[in-house]
C-alpha positions as CSV (number, residue, x, y, z in Angstrom):
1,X,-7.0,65.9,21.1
2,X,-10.8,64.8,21.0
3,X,-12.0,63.1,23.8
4,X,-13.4,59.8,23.2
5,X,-16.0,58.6,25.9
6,X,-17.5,55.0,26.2
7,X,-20.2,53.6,28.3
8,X,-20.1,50.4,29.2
9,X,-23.5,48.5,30.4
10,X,-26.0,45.6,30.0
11,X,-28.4,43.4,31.6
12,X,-30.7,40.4,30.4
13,X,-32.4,40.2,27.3
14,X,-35.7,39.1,26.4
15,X,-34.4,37.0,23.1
16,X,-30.7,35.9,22.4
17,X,-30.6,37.0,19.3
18,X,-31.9,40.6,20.0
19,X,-30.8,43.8,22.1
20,X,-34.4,44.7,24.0
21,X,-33.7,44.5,27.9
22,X,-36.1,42.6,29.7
23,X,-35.9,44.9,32.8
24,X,-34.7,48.2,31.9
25,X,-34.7,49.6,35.8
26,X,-32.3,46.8,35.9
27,X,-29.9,47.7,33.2
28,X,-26.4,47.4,35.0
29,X,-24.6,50.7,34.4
30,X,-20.7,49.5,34.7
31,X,-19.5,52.9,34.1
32,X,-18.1,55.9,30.9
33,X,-14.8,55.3,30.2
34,X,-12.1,57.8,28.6
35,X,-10.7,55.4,26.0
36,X,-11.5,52.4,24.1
37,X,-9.5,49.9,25.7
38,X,-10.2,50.9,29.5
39,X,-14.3,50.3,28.2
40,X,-12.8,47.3,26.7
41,X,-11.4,45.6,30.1
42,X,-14.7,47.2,32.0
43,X,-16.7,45.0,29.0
44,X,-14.9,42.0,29.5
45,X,-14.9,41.8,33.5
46,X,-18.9,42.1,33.5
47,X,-19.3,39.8,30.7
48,X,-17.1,36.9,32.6
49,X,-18.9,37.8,36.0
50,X,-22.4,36.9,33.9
51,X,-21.0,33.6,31.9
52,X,-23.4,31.7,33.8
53,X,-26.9,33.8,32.4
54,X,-27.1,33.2,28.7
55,X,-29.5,36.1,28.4
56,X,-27.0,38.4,30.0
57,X,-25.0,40.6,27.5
58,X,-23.1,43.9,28.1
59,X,-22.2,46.2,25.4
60,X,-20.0,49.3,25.0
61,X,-21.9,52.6,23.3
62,X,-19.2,54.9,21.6
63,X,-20.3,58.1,23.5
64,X,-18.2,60.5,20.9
65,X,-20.4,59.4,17.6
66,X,-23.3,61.0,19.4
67,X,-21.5,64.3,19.4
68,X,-20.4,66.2,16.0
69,X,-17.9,68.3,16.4
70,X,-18.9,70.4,13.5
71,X,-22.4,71.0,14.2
72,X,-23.8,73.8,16.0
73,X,-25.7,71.3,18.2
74,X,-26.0,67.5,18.3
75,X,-28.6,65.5,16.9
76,X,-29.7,64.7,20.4
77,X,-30.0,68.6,21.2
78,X,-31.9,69.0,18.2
79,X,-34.4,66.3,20.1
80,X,-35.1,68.8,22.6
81,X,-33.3,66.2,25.2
């Protein structure tokens, strides 16, 4: 079975209609979950604890996509990262 890892952060955002962080020292990492739905719940508490700052958003990054399987190395390895 293929693991499936998701991280879960955010933090405010310069514009409300983009995705650049205004701080990124201050992004809040919530955490890398094992599973969709887990990453889901973790999504959805931070989001309701920041209702209140419109520029706040949180967003869940599929972890798996950034690793192929079939590849000798990952496009990220190939990056010398």
């Amino acid at each position: 079975m293929t693991q499936r890892l998701h991280l879960v952060f955010g933090g405010e955002l310069t514009d409300l209609d983009g995705t650049e962080f205004r701080d990124t020292s201050a992004i809040d990492v919530v955490g890398v979950f094992p599973d969709f739905a887990s990453a889901q719940a973790a999504w959805k508490g931070a989001a309701q604890r920041t209702v209140d700052s419109a520029h706040t958003r949180y967003f869940i990054a599929h972890l798996h996509r950034l690793m192929d399987e079939e590849r000798e190395t990952s496009p990220t390895a190939e990056l010398g990262i």
